[in-house]
Biopython code that builds the backbone (N, CA, C, O; Angstrom):
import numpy as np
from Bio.PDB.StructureBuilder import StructureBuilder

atoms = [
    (1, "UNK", "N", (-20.404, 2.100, -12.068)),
    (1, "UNK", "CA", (-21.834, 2.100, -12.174)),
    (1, "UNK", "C", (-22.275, 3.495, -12.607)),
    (1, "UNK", "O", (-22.138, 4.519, -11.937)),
    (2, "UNK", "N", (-22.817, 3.398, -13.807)),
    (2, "UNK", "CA", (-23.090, 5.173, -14.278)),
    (2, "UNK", "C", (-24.355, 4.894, -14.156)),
    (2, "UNK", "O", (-24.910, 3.831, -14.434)),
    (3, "UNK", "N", (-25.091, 6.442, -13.483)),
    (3, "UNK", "CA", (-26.396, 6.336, -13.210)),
    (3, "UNK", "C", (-26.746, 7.278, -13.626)),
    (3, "UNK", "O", (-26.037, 8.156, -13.135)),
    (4, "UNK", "N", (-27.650, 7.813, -14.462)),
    (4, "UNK", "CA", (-28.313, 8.830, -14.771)),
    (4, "UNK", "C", (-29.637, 9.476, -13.747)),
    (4, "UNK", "O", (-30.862, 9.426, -13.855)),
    (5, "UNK", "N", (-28.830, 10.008, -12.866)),
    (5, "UNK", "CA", (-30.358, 10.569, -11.428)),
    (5, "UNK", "C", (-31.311, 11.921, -12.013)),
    (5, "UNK", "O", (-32.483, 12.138, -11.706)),
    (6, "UNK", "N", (-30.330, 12.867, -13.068)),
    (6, "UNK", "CA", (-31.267, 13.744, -13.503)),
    (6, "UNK", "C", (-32.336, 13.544, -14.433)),
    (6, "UNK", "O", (-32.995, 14.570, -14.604)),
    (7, "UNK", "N", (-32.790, 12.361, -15.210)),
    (7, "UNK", "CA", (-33.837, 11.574, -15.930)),
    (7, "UNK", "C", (-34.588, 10.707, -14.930)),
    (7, "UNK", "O", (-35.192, 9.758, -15.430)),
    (8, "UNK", "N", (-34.657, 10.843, -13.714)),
    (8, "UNK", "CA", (-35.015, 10.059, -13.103)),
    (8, "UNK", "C", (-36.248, 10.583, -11.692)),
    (8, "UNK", "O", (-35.875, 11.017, -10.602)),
    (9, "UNK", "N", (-37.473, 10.420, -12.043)),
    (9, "UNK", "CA", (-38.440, 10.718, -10.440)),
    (9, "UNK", "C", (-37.269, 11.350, -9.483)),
    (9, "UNK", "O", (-36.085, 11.597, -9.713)),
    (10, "UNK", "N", (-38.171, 11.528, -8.192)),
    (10, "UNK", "CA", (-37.773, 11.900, -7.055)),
    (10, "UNK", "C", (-37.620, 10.045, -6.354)),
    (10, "UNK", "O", (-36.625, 9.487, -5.892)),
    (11, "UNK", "N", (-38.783, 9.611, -6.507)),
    (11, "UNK", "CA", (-38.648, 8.117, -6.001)),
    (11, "UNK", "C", (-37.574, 7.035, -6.658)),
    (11, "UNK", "O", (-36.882, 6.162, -6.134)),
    (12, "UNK", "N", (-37.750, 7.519, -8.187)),
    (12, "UNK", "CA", (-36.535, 6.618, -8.431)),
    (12, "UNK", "C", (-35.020, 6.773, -8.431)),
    (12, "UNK", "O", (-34.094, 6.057, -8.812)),
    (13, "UNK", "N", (-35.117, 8.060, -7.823)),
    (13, "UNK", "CA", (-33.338, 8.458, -7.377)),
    (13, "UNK", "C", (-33.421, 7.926, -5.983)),
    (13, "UNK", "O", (-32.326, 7.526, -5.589)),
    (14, "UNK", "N", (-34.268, 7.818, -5.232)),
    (14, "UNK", "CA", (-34.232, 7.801, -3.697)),
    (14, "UNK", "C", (-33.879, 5.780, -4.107)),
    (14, "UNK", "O", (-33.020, 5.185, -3.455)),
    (15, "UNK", "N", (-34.453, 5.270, -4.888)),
    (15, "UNK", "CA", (-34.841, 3.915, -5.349)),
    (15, "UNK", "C", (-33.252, 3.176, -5.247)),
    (15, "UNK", "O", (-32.786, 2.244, -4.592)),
    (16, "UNK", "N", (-32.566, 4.409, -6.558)),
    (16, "UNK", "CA", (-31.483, 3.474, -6.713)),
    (16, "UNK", "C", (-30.361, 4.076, -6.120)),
    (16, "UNK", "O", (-29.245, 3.582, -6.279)),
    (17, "UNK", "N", (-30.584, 5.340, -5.287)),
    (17, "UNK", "CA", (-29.695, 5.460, -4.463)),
    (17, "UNK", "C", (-29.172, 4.702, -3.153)),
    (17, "UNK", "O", (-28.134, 4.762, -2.495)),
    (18, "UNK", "N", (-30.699, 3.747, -3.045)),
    (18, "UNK", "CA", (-30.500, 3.091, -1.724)),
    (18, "UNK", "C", (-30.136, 1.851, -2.233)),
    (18, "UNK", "O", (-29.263, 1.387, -1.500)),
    (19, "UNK", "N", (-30.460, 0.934, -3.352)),
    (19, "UNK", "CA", (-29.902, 0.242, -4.132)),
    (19, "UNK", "C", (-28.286, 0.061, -3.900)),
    (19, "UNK", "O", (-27.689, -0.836, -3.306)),
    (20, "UNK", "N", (-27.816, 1.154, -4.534)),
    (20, "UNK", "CA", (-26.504, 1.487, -4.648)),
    (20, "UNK", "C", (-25.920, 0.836, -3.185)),
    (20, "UNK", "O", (-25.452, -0.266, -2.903)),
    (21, "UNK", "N", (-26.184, 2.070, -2.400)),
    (21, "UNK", "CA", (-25.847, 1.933, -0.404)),
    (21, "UNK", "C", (-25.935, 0.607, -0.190)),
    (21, "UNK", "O", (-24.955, 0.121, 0.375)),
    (22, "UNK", "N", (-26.959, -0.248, -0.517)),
    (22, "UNK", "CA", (-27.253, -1.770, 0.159)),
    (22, "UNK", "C", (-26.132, -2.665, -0.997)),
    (22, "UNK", "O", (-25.689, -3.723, -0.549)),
    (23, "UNK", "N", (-25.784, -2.350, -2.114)),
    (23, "UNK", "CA", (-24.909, -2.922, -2.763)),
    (23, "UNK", "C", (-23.382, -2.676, -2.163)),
    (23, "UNK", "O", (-22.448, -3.426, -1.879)),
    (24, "UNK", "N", (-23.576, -1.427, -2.120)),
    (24, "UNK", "CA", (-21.906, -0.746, -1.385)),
    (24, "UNK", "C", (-21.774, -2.189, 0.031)),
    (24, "UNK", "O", (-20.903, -3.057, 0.082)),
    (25, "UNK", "N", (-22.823, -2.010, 0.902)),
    (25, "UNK", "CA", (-22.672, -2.696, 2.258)),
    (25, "UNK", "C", (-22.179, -4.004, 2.053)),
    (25, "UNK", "O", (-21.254, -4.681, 2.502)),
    (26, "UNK", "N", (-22.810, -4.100, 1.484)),
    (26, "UNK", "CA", (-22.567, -6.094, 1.261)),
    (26, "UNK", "C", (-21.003, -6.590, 0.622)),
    (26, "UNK", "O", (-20.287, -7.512, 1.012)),
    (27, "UNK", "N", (-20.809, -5.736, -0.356)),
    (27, "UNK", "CA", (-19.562, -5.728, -0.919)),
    (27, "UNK", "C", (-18.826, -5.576, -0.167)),
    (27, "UNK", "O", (-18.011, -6.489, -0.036)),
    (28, "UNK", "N", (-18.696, -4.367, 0.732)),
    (28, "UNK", "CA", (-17.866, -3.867, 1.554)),
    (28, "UNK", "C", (-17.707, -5.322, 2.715)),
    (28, "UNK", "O", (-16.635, -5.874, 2.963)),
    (29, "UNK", "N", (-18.400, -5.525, 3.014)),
    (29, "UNK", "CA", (-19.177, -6.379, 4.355)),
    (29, "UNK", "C", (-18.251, -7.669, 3.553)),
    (29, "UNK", "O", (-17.325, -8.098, 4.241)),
    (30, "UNK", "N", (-18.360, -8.074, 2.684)),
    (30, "UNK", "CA", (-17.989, -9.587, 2.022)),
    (30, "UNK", "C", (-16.366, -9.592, 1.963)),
    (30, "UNK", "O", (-15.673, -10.518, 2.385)),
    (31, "UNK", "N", (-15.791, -8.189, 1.261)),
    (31, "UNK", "CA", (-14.644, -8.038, 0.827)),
    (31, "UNK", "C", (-13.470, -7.648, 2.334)),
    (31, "UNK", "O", (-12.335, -7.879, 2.753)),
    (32, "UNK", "N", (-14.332, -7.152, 2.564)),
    (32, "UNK", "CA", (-13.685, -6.271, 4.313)),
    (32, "UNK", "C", (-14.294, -6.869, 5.340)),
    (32, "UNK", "O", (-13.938, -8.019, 5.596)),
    (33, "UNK", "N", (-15.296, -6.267, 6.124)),
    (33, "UNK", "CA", (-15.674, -6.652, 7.146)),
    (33, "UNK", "C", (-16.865, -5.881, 7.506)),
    (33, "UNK", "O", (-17.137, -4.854, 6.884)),
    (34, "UNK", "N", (-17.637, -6.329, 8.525)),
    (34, "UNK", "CA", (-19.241, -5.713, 8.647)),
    (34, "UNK", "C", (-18.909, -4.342, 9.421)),
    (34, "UNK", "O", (-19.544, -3.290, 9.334)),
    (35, "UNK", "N", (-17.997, -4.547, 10.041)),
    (35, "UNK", "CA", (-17.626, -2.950, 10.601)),
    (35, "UNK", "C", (-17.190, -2.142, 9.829)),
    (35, "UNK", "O", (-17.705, -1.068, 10.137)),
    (36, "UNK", "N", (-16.347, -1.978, 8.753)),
    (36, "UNK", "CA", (-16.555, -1.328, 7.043)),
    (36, "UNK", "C", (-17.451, -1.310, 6.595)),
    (36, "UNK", "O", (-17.442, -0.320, 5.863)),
    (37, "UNK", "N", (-18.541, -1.901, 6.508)),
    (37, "UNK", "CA", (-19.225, -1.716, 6.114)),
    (37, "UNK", "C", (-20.639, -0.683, 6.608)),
    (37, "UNK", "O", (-21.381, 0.015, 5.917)),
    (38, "UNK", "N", (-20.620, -0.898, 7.822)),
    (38, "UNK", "CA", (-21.455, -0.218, 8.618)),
    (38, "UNK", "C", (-20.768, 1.525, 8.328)),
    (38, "UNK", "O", (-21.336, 2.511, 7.859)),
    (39, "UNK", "N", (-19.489, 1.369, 8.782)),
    (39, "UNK", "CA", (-19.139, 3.034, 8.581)),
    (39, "UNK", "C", (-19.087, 3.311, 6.745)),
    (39, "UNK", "O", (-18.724, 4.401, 6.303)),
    (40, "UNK", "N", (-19.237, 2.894, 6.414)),
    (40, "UNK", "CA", (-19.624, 3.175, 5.205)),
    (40, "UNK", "C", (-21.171, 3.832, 4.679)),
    (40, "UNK", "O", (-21.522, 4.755, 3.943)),
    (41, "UNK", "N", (-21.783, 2.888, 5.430)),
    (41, "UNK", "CA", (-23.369, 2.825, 5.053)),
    (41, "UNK", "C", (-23.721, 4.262, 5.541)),
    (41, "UNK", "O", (-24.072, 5.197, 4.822)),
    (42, "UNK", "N", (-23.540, 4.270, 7.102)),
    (42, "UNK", "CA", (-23.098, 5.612, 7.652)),
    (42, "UNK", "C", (-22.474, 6.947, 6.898)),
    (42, "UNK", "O", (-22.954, 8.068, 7.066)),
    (43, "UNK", "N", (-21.672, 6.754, 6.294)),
    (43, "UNK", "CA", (-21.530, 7.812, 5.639)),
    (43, "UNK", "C", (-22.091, 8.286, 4.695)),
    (43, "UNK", "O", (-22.117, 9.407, 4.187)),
    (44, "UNK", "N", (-22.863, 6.694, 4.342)),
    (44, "UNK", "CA", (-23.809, 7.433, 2.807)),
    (44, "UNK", "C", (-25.191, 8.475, 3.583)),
    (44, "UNK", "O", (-25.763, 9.489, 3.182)),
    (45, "UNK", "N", (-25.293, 7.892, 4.458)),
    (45, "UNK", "CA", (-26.479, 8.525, 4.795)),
    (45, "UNK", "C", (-26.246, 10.215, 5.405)),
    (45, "UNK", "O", (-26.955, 11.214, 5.289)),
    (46, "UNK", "N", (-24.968, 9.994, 6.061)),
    (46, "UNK", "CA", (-24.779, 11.242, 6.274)),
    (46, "UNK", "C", (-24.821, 12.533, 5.010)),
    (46, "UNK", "O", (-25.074, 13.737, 4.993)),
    (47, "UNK", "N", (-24.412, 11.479, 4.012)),
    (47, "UNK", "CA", (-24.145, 12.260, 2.629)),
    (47, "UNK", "C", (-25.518, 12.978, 2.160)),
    (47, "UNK", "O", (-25.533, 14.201, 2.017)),
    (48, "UNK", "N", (-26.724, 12.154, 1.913)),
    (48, "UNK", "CA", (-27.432, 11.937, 1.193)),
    (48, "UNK", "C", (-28.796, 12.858, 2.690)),
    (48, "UNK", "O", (-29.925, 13.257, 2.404)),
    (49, "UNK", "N", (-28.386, 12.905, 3.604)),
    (49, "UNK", "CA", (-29.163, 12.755, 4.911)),
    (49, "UNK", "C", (-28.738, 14.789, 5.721)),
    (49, "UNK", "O", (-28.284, 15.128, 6.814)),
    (50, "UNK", "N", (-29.213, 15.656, 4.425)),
    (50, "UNK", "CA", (-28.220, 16.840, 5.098)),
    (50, "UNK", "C", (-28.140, 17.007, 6.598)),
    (50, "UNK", "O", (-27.124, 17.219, 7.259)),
    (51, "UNK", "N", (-29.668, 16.844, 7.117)),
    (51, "UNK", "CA", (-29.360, 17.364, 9.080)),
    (51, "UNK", "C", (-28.539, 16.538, 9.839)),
    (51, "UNK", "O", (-28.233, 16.653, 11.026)),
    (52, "UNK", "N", (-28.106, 15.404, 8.750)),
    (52, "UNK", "CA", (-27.108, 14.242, 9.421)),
    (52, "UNK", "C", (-25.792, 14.405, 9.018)),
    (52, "UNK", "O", (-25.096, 13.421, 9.266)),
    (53, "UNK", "N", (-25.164, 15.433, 8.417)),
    (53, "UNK", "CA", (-24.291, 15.949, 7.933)),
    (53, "UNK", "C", (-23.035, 15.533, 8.790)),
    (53, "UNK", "O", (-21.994, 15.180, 8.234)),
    (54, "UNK", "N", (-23.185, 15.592, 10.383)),
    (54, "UNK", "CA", (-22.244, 15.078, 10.937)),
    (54, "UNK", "C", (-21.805, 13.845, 10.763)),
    (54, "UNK", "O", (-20.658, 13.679, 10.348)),
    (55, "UNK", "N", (-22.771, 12.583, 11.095)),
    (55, "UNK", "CA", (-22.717, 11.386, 10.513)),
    (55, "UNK", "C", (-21.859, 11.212, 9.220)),
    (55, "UNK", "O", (-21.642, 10.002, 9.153)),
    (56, "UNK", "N", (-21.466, 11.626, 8.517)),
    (56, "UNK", "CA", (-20.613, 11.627, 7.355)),
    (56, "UNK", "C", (-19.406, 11.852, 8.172)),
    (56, "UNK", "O", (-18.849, 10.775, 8.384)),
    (57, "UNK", "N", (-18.843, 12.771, 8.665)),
    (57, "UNK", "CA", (-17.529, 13.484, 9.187)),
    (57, "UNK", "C", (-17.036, 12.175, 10.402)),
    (57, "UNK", "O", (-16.113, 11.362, 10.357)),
    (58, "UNK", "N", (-17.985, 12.393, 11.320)),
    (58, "UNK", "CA", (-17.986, 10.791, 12.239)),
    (58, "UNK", "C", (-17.389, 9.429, 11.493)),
    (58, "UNK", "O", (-16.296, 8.901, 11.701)),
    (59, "UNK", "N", (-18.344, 9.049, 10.639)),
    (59, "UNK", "CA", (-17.784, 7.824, 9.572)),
    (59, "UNK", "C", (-16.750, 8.069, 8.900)),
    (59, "UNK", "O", (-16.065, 7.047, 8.938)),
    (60, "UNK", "N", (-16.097, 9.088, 8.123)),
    (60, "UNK", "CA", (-14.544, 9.702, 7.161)),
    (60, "UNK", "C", (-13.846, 8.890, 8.789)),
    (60, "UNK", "O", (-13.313, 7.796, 8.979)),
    (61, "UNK", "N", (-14.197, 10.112, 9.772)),
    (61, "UNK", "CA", (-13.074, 9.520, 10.360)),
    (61, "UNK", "C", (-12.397, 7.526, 11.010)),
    (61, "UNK", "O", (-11.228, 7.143, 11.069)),
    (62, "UNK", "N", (-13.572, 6.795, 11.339)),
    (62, "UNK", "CA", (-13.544, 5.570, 11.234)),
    (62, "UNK", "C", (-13.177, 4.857, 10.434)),
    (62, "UNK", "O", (-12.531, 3.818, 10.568)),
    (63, "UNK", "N", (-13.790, 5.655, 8.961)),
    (63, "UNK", "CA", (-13.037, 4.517, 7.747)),
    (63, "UNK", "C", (-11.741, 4.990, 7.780)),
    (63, "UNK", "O", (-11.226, 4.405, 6.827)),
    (64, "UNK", "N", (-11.129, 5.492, 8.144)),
    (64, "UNK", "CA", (-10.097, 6.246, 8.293)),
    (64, "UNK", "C", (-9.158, 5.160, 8.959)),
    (64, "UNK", "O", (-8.220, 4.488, 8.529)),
    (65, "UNK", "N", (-9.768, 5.257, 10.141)),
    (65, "UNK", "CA", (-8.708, 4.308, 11.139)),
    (65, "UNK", "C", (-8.889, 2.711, 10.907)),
    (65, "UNK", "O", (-8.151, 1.774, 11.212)),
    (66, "UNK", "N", (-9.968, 2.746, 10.346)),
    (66, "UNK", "CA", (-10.158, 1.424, 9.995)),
    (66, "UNK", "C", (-8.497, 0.744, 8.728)),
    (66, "UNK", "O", (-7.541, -0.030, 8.779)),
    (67, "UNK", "N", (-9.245, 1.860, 7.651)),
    (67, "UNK", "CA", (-8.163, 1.353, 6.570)),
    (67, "UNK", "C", (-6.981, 1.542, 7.493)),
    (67, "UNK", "O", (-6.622, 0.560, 8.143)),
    (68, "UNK", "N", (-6.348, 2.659, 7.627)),
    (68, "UNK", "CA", (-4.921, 2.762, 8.407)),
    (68, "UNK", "C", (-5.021, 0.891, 9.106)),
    (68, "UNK", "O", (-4.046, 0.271, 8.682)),
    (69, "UNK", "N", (-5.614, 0.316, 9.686)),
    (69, "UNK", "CA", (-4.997, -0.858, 10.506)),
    (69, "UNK", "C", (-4.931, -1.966, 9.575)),
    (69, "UNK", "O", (-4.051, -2.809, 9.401)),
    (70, "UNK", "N", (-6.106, -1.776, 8.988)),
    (70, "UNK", "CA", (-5.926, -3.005, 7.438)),
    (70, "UNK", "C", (-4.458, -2.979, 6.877)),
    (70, "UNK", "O", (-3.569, -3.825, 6.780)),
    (71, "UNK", "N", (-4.571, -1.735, 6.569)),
    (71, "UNK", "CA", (-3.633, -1.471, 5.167)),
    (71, "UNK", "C", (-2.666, -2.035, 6.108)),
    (71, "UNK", "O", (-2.577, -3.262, 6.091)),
    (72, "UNK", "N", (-1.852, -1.327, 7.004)),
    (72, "UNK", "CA", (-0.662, -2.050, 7.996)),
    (72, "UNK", "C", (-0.587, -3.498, 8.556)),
    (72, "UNK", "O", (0.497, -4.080, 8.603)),
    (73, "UNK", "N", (-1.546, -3.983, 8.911)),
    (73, "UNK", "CA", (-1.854, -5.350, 9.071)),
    (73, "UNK", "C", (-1.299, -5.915, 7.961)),
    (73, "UNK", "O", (-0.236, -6.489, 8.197)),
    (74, "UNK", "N", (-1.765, -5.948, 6.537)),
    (74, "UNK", "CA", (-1.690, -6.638, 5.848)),
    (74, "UNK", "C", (-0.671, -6.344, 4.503)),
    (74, "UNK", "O", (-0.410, -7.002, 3.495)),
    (75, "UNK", "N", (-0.244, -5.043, 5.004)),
    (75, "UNK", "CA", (1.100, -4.648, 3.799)),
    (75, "UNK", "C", (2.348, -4.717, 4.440)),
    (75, "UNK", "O", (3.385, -5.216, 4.002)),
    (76, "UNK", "N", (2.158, -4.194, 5.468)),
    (76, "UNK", "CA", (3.722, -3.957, 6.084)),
    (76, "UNK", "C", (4.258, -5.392, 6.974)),
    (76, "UNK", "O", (3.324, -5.973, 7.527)),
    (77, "UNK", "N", (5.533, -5.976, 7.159)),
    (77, "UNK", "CA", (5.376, -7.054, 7.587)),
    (77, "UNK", "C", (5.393, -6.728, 8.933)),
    (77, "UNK", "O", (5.424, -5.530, 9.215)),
    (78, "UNK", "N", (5.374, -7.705, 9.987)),
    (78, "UNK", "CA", (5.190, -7.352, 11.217)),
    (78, "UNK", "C", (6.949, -7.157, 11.851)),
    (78, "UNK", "O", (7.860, -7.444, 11.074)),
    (79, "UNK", "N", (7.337, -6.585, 13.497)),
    (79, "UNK", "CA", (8.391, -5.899, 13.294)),
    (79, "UNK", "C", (9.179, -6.745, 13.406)),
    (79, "UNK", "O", (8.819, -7.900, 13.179)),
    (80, "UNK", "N", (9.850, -6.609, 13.600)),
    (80, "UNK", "CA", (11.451, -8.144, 14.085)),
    (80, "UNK", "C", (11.322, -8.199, 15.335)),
    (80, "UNK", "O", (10.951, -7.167, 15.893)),
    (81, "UNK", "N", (11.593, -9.444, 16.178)),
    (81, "UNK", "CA", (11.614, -9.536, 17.532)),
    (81, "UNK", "C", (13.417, -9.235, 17.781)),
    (81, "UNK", "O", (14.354, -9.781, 17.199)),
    (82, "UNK", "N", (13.448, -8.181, 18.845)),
    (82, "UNK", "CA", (14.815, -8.562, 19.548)),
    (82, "UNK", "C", (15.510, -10.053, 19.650)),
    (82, "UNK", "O", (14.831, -11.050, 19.896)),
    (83, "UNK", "N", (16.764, -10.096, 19.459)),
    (83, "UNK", "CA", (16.989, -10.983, 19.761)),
    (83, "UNK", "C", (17.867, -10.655, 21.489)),
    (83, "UNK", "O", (18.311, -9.571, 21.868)),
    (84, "UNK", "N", (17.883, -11.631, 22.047)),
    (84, "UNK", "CA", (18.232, -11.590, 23.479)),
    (84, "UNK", "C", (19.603, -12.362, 23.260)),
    (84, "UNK", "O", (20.336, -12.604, 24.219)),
]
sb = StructureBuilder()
sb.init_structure("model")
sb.init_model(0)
sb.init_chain("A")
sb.init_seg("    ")
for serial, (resi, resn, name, xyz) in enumerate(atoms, 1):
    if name == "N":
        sb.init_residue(resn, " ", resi, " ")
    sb.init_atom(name, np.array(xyz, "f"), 0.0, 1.0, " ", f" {name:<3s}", serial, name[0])
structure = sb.get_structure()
């Protein structure tokens, strides 16, 4: 998605920046799950949100652990059972 924000108002960057975020969520939300999606959304705002600056660092780390359990869940096979 190429966006040109420097031709663009103050309102219409704020416009399609939130655009963007509510597109990110849903995708995320449809493809993954609403809890990806939420730490996502979260991070945009932290991004975009400077005195919320933490909120970004908070969310890195969630999507973080999030992917780590996906990715293993669903790439690696699960372990061998002992046999007795």
């Amino acid at each position: 998605m190429a966006i040109q924000f420097k031709s663009q108002s103050d309102i219409g960057k704020s416009l399609t920046r939130s655009k963007m975020i509510l597109y990110e969520f849903f995708e995320k939300w449809h493809y993954f799950s609403l809890e990806l999606a939420v730490y996502n959304t979260v991070w945009w705002i932290g991004n975009y949100c400077h005195p919320l600056v933490k909120l970004q660092f908070w969310a890195k780390d969630r999507i973080t652990i999030y992917m780590d359990k996906y990715l293993n869940n669903s790439i690696l096979p699960p372990p061998n059972q002992p046999h007795h």
